[in-house]
C-alpha positions as CSV (number, residue, x, y, z in Angstrom):
1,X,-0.3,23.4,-15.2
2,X,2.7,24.9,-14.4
3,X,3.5,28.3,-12.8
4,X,4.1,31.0,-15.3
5,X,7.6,31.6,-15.6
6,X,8.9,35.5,-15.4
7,X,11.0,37.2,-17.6
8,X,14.7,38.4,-15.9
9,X,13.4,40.9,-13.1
10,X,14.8,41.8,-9.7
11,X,15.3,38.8,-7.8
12,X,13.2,38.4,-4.4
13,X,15.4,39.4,-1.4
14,X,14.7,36.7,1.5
15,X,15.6,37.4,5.0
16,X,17.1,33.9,7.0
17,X,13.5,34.0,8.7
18,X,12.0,34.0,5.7
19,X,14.4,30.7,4.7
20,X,14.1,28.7,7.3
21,X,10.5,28.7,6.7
22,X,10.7,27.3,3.0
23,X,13.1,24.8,4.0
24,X,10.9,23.8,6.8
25,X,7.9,23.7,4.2
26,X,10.9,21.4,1.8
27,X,11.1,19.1,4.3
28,X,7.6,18.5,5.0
29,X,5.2,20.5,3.1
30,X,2.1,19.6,5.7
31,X,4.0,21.0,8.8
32,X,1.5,23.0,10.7
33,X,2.2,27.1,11.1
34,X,2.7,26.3,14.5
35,X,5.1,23.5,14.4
36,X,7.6,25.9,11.7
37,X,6.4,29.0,14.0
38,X,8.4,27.4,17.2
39,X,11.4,26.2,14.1
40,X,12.0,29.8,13.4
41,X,10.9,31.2,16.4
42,X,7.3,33.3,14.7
43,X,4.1,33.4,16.3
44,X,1.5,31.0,13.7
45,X,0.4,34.0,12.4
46,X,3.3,35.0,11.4
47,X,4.1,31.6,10.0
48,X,0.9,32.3,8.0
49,X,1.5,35.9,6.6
50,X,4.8,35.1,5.7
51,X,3.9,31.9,3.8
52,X,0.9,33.9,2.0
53,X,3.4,36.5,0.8
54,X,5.8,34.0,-0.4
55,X,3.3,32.2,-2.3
56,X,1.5,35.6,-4.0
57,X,5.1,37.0,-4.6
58,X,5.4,33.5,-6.9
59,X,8.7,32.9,-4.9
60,X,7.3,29.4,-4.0
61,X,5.1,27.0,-4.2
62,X,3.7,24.3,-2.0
63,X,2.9,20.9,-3.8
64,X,2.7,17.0,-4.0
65,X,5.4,15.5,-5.7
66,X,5.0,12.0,-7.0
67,X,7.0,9.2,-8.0
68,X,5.9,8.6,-11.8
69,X,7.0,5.1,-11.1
70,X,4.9,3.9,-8.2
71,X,1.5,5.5,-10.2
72,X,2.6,3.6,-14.0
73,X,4.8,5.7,-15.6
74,X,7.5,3.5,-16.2
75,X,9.2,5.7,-19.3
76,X,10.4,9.6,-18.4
77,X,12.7,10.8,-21.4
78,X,14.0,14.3,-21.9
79,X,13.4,15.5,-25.6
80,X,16.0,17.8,-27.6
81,X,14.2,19.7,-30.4
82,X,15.6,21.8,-32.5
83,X,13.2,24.0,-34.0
84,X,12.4,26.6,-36.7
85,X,10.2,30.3,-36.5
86,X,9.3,31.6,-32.8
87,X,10.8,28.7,-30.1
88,X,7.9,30.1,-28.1
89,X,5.1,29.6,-29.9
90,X,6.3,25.7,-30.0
91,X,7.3,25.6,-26.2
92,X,3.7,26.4,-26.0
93,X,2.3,23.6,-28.0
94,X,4.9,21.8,-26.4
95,X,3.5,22.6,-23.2
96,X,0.1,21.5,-23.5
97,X,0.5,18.2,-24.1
98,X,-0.8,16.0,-21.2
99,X,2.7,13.7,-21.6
100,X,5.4,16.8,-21.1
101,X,5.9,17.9,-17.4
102,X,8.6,20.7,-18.6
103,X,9.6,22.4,-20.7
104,X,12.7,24.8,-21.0
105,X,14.3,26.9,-24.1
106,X,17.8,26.5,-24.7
107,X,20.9,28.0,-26.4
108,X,22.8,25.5,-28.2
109,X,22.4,22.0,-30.0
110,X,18.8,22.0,-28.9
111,X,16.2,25.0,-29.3
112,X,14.0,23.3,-26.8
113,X,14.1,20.7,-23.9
114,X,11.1,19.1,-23.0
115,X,10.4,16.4,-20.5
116,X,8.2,13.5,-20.7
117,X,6.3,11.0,-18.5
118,X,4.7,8.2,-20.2
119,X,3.1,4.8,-19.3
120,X,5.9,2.7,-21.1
121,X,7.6,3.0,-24.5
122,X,4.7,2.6,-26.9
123,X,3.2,5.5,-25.3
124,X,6.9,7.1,-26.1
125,X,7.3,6.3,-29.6
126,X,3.4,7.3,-30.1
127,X,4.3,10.5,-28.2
128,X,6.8,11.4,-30.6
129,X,5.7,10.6,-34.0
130,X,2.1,11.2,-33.5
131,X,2.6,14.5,-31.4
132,X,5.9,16.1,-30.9
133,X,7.3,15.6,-34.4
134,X,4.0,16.9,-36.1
135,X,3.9,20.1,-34.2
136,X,4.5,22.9,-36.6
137,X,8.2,24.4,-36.2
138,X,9.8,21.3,-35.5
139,X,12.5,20.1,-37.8
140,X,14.3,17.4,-35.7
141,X,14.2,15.5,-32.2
142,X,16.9,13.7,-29.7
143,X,15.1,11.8,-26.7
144,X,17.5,11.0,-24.1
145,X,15.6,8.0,-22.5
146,X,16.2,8.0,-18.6
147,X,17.4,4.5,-16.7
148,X,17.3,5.6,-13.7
149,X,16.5,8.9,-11.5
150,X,19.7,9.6,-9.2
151,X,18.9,12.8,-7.9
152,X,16.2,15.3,-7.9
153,X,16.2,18.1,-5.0
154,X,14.1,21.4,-4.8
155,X,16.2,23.2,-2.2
156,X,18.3,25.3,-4.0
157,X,15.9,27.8,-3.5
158,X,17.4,28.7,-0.1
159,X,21.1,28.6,-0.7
């Protein structure tokens, strides 16, 4: 399940400290407090008050981020949808299904983006005509069928 994703509000001010602790955590997400406290030059406790306050404040997350490849999942695609009636109501359907890891509304061609992981391309076509194309509100699809992942980076957070 994904984190819930806020509406436009007042972004977060981070101090450099504050920075260079997420990027430590981007590097290595199991570095102890103490190895980023002597990184940034905080105390571990410091480490860890800062970290919990970054994490309740939603401004990050620490997770485990797997290659879809080395557990089965041998087809990613990303789905255009264009849609009709509330695009949030379907990003919601959209969003339950076990086979979509994200999903984004858009202005443009596409009404909806959504991102899929499955075992092969079976599992893609079923995906499609037995799920995605049923769901009430959608009138057409695209599926952009990846090759190959070139790059995929999480750091932009402390630019």
């Amino acid at each position: 399940m994904s984190a819930p994703v806020r509406s436009l509000t007042k972004p977060v001010a981070l101090d450099d400290v504050s920075k260079k602790i997420i990027e430590q955590l981007q590097v290595d997400g199991r570095r102890s407090y103490a190895e980023i406290g002597k990184a940034v030059g905080l105390s571990e406790a410091a480490v860890r008050q800062r970290v919990q306050k970054l994490t309740d404040a939603g401004v990050m997350q620490v997770v485990a981020v797997t290659d879809p490849m080395q557990l089965g999942f041998y087809r990613q695609a990303m789905i255009g949808i264009r849609a009709s009636g509330d695009t949030r109501v379907l990003a919601d359907s959209l969003a339950a299904l076990d086979a979509v890891d994200y999903v984004v509304l858009t202005a443009g061609t596409f009404d909806i983006l959504a991102e899929v992981v499955c075992e092969d391309d079976d599992e893609l076509i079923a995906l499609l005509n037995s799920e995605i194309r049923n769901l009430d509100g959608v009138l057409s699809t695209e599926t952009f069928v990846y090759l190959k992942l070139h790059k995929q980076l999480y750091n932009w957070g402390t630019r």
